[in-house]
N, C-alpha and C positions, 0 to 999 in steps of 0.2 A: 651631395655636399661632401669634398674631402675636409678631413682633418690632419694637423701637421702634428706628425708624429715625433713624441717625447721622447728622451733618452734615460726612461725611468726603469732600470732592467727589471732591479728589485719588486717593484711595481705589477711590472708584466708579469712577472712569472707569481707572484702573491694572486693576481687575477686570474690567470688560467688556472692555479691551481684549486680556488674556489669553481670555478666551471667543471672540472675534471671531477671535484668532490658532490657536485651538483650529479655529475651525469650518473657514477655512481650509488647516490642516494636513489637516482630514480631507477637503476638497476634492482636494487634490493627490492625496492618499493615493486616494482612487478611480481616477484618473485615472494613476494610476499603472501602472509595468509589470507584468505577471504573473506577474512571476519572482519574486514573493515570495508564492506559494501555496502553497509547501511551507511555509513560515512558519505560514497560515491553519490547514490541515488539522491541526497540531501544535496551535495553539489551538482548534479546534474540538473536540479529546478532551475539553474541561476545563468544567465545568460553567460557565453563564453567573456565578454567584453565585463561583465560586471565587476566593478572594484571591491566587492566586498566577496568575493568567492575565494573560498578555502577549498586548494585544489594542487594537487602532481601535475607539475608537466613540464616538459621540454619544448623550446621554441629557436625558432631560426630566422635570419630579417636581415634586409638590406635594406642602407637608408646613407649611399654613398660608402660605406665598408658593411663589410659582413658582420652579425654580431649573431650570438649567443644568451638566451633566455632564458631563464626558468623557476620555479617553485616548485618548493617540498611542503605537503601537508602534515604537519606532526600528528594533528587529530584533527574530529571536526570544526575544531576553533582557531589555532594557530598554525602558522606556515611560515617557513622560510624561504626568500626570493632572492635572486642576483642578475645582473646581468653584464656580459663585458663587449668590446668590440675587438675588431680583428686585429689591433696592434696594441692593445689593453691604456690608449690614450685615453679610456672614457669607461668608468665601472660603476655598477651601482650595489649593494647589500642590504638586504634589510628584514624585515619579520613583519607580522601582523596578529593581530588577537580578534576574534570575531567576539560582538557581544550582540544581543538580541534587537538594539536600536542603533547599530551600526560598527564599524570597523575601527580600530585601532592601527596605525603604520610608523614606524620610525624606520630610518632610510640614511645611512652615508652613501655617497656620490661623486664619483670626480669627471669634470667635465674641461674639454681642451676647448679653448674657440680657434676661430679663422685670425682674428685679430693676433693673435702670441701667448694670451694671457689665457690661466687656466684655474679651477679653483674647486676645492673639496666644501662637501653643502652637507650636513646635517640638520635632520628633521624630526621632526616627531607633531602626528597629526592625527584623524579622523574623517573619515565621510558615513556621510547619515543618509542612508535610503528615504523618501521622502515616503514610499511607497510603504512603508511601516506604519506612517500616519494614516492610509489613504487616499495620499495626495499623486495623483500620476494623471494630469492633464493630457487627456486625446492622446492616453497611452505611451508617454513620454515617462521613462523609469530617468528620475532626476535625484543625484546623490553631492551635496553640497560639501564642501573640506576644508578645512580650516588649520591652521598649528602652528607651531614655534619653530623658526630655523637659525642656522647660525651656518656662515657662509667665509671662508678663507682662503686668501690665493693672491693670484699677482694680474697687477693689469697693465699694458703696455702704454706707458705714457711718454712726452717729450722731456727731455731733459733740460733742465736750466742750469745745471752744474758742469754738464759738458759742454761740446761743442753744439752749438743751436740747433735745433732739427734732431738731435741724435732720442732715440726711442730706448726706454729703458725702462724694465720690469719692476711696480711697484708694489709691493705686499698692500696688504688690506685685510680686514676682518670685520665684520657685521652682523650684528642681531638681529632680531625682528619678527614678525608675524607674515604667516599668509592665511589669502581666503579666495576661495573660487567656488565651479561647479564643474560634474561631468554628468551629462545627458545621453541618456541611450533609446534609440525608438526601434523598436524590432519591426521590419516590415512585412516579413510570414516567415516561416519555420525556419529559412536557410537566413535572407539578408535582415543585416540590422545600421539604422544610422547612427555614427554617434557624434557627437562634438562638447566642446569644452573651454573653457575659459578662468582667469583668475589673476592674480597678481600677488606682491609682497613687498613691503615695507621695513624697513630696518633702519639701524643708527647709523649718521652720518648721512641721513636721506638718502640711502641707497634704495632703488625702485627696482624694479621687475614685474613685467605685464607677457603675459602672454595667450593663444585660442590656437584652435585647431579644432580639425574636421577629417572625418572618416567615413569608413565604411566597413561591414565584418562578413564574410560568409562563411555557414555551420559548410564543410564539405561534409562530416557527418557528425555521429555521438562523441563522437574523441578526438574531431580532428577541426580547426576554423583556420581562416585565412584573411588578415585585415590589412587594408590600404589605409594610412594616416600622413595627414601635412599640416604640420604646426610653423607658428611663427612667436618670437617673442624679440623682446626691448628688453636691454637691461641699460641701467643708467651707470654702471662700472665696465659692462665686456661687450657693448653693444648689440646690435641687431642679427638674428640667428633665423632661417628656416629651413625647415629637415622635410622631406618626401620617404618617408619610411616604409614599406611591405616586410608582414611578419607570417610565419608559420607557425601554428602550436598545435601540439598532440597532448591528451591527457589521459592521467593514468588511471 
């Protein structure tokens, strides 16, 4: 899937320079002391795909442009993430806090669609390992997510003050809740499946549904490789589906 590229210079360049400060944090973070390997080997229990892993790394993915991924581990609890794509029309920022019954995430994000209209989404949420209860039916590691978002941007609708037919970008802003799941099935040491699902809710009945499905292979201890294809609905920017491959190496 292409995306049509904005003319948001300032933008671009505020995003790459978060990737830039990304790759060098994971610069240092090598060269660092190795007193934080007991850190490592606690994130190394955790499947590379799992959402709740506090973990260094760098990643690379095509899914129609090229993009740029990564997270910085502070300690074994929190971590900071980003990600941008190859014309910085589409960014994401955010952090995490790990706690003993599941993960903490808040997340701004800006996303361009195919339609014209594009929209910054802030978040703040949790997913809860189900596997902390002892719940992992036929080996299925199931982690549910829940949170408050709040979403604003423009969507291209017709005009009834111009001339008939003419398309013209309408702001918008929206509250709301979301609630889904993502499911990971490891199939032996290298391959793992995963898929996911969920929606949101907000004022002015603005909806949003979307699932996807993958798949992840360990190449080794530091390195995996995942194919992922999601599809979603929104009831403001319409229908969207992305065919994504990612690389990631960990530190």
């Amino acid at each position: 899937m292409r995306f049509k590229k904005i003319d948001l210079k300032s933008q671009k360049l505020l995003a790459w320079i978060l990737a830039g400060s990304s790759m060098l944090a994971f610069s240092s973070r090598i060269l660092a002391d190795e007193s934080e390997s007991q850190t490592e080997e606690v994130s190394d229990e955790k499947n590379p795909e799992d959402p709740t892993k506090v973990v260094t790394r760098l990643g690379a993915g095509y899914n129609g442009e090229f993009t740029i991924n990564g997270s910085f581990g502070i300690d074994k609890a929190r971590m900071i993430s980003g990600f941008v794509n190859s014309d910085a029309s589409e960014w994401r920022l955010g952090g995490s806090w790990l706690f003993e019954k599941g993960i903490v995430n808040f997340n701004f994000k800006k996303n361009q669609y195919d339609s014209g209209g594009s929209s910054i989404n802030y978040n703040v949420g949790t997913f809860i390992p189900l596997k902390v209860f002892g719940i992992e039916p036929c080996g299925w590691q199931i982690f549910p997510n829940f949170g408050l978002n709040y979403t604003e941007g423009d969507i291209l609708s017709v005009s009834e003050m111009q001339s008939p037919g003419t398309p013209v970008l309408v702001p918008i802003d929206s509250k709301g809740v979301y609630l889904g799941a993502f499911a990971l099935r490891p199939i032996n040491d290298k391959w793992t499946f995963m898929c996911g699902t969920g929606g949101s809710y907000g004022s002015g009945d603005t909806t949003n549904i979307y699932a996807g499905t993958g798949v992840s292979f360990r190449v080794t201890t530091k390195q995996s490789l995942n194919l992922f294809y999601s599809v979603s609905e929104s009831s403001d920017f319409g229908g969207r589906n992305t065919l994504g491959v990612n690389y990631k190496y960990e530190f």
